[in-house]
Phi, psi and omega in degrees: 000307162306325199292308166308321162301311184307297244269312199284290192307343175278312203278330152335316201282328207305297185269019181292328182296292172305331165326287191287317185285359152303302190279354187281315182317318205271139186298122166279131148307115164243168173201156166250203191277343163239018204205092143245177202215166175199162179225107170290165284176093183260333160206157199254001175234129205220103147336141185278164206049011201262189166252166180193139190254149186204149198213122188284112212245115165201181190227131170266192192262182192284148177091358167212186234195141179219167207249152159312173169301285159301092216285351177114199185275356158191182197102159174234132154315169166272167181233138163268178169201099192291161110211126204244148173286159177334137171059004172257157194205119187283147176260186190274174195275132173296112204251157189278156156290134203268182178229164183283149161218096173287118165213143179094346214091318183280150189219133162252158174232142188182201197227127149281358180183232167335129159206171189206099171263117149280153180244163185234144194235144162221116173298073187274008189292164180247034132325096154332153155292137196102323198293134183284118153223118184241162214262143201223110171217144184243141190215096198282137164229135186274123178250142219202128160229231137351287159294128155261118180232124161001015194288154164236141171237180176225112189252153189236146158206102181314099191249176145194157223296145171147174193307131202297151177210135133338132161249190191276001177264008217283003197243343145320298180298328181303307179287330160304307187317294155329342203256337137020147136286150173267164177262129180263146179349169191256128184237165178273173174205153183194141171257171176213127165265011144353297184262164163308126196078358185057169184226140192248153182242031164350094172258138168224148205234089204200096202259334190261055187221136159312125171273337183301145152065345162319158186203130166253140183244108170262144180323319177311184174214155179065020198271290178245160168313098153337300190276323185313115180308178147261149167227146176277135178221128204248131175259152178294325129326001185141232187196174174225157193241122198228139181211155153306123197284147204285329178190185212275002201223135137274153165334156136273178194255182183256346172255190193302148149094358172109022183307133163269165202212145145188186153313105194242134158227145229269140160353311184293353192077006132317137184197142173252163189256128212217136161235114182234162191251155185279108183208159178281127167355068135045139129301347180298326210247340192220160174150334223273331192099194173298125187297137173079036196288321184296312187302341197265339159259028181253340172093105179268070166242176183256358157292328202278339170304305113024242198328302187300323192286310183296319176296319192287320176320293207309309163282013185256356155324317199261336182279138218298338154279026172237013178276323168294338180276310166320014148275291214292306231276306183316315164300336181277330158307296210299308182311323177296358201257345228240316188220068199293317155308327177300308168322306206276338183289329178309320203289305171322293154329310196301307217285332165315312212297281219281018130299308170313271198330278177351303194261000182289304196307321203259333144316309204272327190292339200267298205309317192279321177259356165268354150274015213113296193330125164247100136293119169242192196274127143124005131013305183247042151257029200234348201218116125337334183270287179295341175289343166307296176322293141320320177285333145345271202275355185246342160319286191309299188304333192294311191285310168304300181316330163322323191096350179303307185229155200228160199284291210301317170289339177265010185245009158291325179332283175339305187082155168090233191291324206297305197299355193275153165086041174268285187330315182286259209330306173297288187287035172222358178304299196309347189263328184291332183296318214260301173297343169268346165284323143351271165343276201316299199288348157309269204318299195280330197260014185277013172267332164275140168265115166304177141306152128099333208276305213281322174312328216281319174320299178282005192268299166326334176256339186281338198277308136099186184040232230265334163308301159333305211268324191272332155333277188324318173298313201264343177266355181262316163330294191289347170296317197257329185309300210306287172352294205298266208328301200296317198286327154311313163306316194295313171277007184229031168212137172284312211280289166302345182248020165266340178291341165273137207300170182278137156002116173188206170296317176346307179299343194269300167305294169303340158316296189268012199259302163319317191301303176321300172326319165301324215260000179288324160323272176333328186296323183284321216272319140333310210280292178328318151313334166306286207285347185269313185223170202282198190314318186255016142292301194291330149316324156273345181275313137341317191268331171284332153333276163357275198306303232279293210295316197285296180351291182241017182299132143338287205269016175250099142306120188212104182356158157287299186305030190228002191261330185284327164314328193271300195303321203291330182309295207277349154280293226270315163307303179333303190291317164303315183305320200276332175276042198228062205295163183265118222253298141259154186242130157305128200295103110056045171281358202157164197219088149077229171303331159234159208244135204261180129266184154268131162313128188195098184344296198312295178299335168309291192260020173270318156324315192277328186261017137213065169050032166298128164266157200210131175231126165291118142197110186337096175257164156212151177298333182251020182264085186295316181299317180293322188297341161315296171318318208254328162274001187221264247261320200258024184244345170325140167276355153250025154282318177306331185266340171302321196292291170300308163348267160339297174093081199213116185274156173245126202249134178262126180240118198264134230212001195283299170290186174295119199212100175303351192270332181279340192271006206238310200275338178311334204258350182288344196233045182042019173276172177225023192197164170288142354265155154252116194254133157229109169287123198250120160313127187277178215041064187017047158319146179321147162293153138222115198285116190288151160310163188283331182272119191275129165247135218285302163357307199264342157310299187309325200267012198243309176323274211284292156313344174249017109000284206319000000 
């Protein structure tokens, strides 16, 4: 039993040493009177010759703040004052992206509450392994609410030389570490005292960044007004950060050649280390204007999208790519006086279909753009397959509205099998009819933007899942109201449906009068189909028309085996025509007489940095407002003279396929769809986004004022 008490106390005496100097390695808590602080660790062991990273973690109390390396119009950074064993040696300490602190009129840059300035260690000492080294540092802070007041703390931390290990804090230090800035491109700066009080210029060539909501802290004292905003102006390469400048001189910097230095950091709480050089602004980085500028002055809040979505609905009733479906909505008028129960359950059907579609559409654009994708509105007249489909599906409605063809007499036709179920179709078609009519006019009239539409659209995708969902409902409301209501008036008030004439031939005439409307639809839908694949698509898709159209036309007598043969050929053509890619597209140049460029961001903003004014405009072949546009306001002869006048280039962006560049600048003015008109004014004036509707007047009078 004694030989055992011995035995346990030498090994007590053996590891007591290392025991106590574990617990002494771990960091104390000290506090002052508003501050606490500890001095961490990424290991507690340091190689000789090695590096170690160690860090002061501390907090002030709620409510009050302590400052960056550069504190802003008032405040002191914090300071160390080391004392280190011999030959080990600290660099200076790495401060975290700081945040504003405005009081007073006065901006600061600093910390509310957690912060971690790491120091970097370098063991140069001639310290064995084992040998203890420990770290002694006074860390003065000015700490500020209402008040400021002066503290100092004295923080302690044992280390010693051997091999590096995680301690128990390294992952405190690690994120810190992380939380850094990164290092980012090299940017320019130029004051231009031009304007009053001068203006400092910050280009940065930071092309794979949210440009919204940045903000730069630069390292200097004496660089910018503090409490004076920044505004963003987005370039095809990146963007500038443009503010008041603090005086008529910039500083010199802390890097080589008087190089100025800071922070640039993104919304997202992402941030780079920016080193800039003195120079005039890049054409690259600015011209474009403020990124998301239409959202921000159109309002992202979400009543006012709710409002923009129901007014755009409402009006996109009027707009010229809903003009094939008001031939379908109309025959469905002339019906309601006659048969009012019936009217009113269609109208109901009708306004379900194009809400579902609406929101079906804004499902696949959040699914799509939560892959990568960059899809916008009006997307899927951008696939060939659907312009096909379509040209498809509004052929047969053209040829029934004719009277050529009827679902029931052709699948009589058929013989056999084909006749069962005719009888269940005919009744339950008006209802299925009424709701695919819904459908059908979503698909042809989602290619156009209204007013009021397009902030609500792009506020709805960037925001996606249940804002998105609720946009969407209230802008397919506002699409089916106009329908529902007048079809409910008609059937509930005796006064209005007496106005309407009785049941006759008439009807039978606007049938077919309509039916020319349909098929001119169709005619576009070629044509557009034209601009997606070479020669010999369209040659098949013609040629699958045809076949399709001979199929089921009534007065073409046809084997029985010949009509479903023909249909399935002219579908199997169809698919070819539409799988056939267009290998080049001839570039976009004008809108009718007058002639353009093609779009292209680099010449874009080599124009805007030598004071061109330039008007953008976003297009597609399958876009009918624009082409309203491009035959009526911008085919004028005092727009064209204006044009000249002005010296004002007309830049074209053709959008009928995919095109990321065009859908990266679509996204710059919160839009998600065609047309876009933007005007850049010279002596590098604010962008401004013209209506989706064009007046020839108010062109001339956007020309000529941004002239001056």
């Amino acid at each position: 039993m004694r030989f055992l008490s011995r035995f346990l106390l030498a090994v007590a005496l053996l590891f007591a040493p290392g025991f106590f100097f574990a617990i002494g390695a771990h960091a104390d808590e000290v506090q002052s009177a508003h501050i606490k602080a500890r001095l961490v660790a990424q290991s507690l062991t340091v190689a000789p010759g090695g590096d170690d990273y160690v860090a002061l973690d501390y907090t002030p109390l709620k409510g009050w703040h302590t400052y960056w390396k550069n504190p802003g119009d008032t405040g002191l950074a914090p300071k160390f004052t080391w004392d280190l064993p011999d030959g080990v040696t600290a660099a200076d300490p790495r401060f975290q992206p700081p945040v504003l602190l405005p009081t007073l009129g006065l901006t600061s840059y600093g910390y509310d509450g957690r912060n971690i300035l790491l120091v970097k260690l370098h063991n140069g000492s001639h310290f064995a392994a084992g040998d203890a080294l420990p770290l002694h540092a006074k860390v003065d802070f000015l700490v500020c609410a209402d008040v400021c007041v002066p503290e100092s703390l004295t923080v302690d931390l044992k280390l010693t030389v051997g091999a590096p290990a995680d301690g128990p804090d390294a992952a405190t230090v690690q994120k810190a570490l992380d939380g850094l800035p990164k290092p980012g491109p090299a940017g320019t700066v130029d004051l231009n005292t031009d304007q009053v009080g001068g203006t400092v210029e910050f280009g940065i060539p930071l092309t794979d960044a949210d440009a919204k909501g940045a903000y730069f802290f630069p390292e200097q004292a004496g660089v910018v007004s503090y409490p004076a905003p920044q505004t963003i102006d987005v370039g095809s390469a990146g963007f500038a950060i443009r503010t008041k400048a603090a005086g008529a001189t910039l500083p010199d910097g802390d890097l080589p050649n008087h190089e100025l230095s800071g922070v640039l950091k993104l919304a997202d709480g992402e941030a780079f280390q920016i080193a800039l050089t003195r120079a005039p602004l890049a054409a690259s980085v600015h011209g474009f204007g403020a990124p998301g500028a239409a959202k921000a002055e159109d309002g992202v809040r979400l009543w006012v999208a709710i409002i923009g979505a129901l007014a755009g609905g409402l009006i996109l009733n009027l707009m010229p790519c809903v003009f094939p479906i008001l031939a379908m909505k109309l025959m469905a008028l002339t019906r309601a006086g006659h048969d009012q129960a019936l009217a009113r359950r269609e109208s109901l059907l009708y306004g379900a279909g194009a809400i579902v579609s609406f929101v079906g559409l804004a499902l696949i654009l959040d699914v799509a753009r939560a892959l990568g994708q960059s899809l916008g509105w009006g997307f899927q007249l951008q696939s060939p397959y659907v312009t096909a489909g379509l040209a498809i599906i509004i052929l047969l409605v053209a040829i029934s509205m004719g009277g050529f063809f009827e679902v029931g007499a052709w699948l009589q036709r058929l013989g056999g099998n084909a006749q069962v179920g005719v009888a269940q179709m005919q009744t339950a078609r008006p209802r299925l009819a009424a709701f695919m009519t819904g459908v059908l006019a979503v698909v042809v009239a989602a290619p156009c933007t209204a007013p009021f539409m397009g902030p609500a659209v792009g506020f709805a995708l960037t925001q996606g899942g249940a804002v998105s969902f609720i946009v969407f409902v209230v802008l397919g409301l506002g699409f089916a109201l106009p329908f529902v209501a007048l079809t409910w008036l008609i059937t509930l008030v005796p006064a209005v449906a007496k106005i309407l004439p009785k049941p006759g031939e008439w009807m039978i005439s606007l049938q077919r009068l309509l039916a020319v409307v349909m098929f001119c639809a169709v005619a576009w839908l070629v044509w557009v189909f034209s601009q997606q694949v070479p020669t010999t698509g369209l040659l098949c898709l013609v040629t699958g028309l045809i076949m399709i159209a001979m199929a089921i036309v009534n007065k073409i007598k046809l084997q029985r085996y010949a009509p479903p043969v023909l249909v399935v050929l002219g579908l199997v053509l169809v698919v070819c025509g539409a799988s056939q890619p267009l290998e080049t597209r001839p570039a976009v140049t004008g809108a009718g007489p007058l002639a353009g460029v093609p779009f292209d961001v680099a010449r874009l903003s080599e124009l805007r940095a030598r004071n061109k004014p330039v008007l953008v405009d976003l297009t597609a072949a399958w876009c009918v407002t624009c082409k309203v546009n491009e035959m009526g306001a911008l085919a004028d002869p005092a727009v064209l003279k204006a044009f000249k006048a002005t010296g004002t280039t007309y830049m074209v962006g053709d959008w009928t396929n995919q095109d990321a560049r065009i859908s990266h600048y679509l996204s710059l003015y919160g839009r998600s769809g065609v047309p876009l008109y933007v005007y850049y004014g010279a002596h590098n004036a604010r962008p401004q986004v013209l209506p989706q509707l064009l007046q020839a007047e108010d062109v001339v009078k956007v020309l000529a004022d941004g002239a001056k």
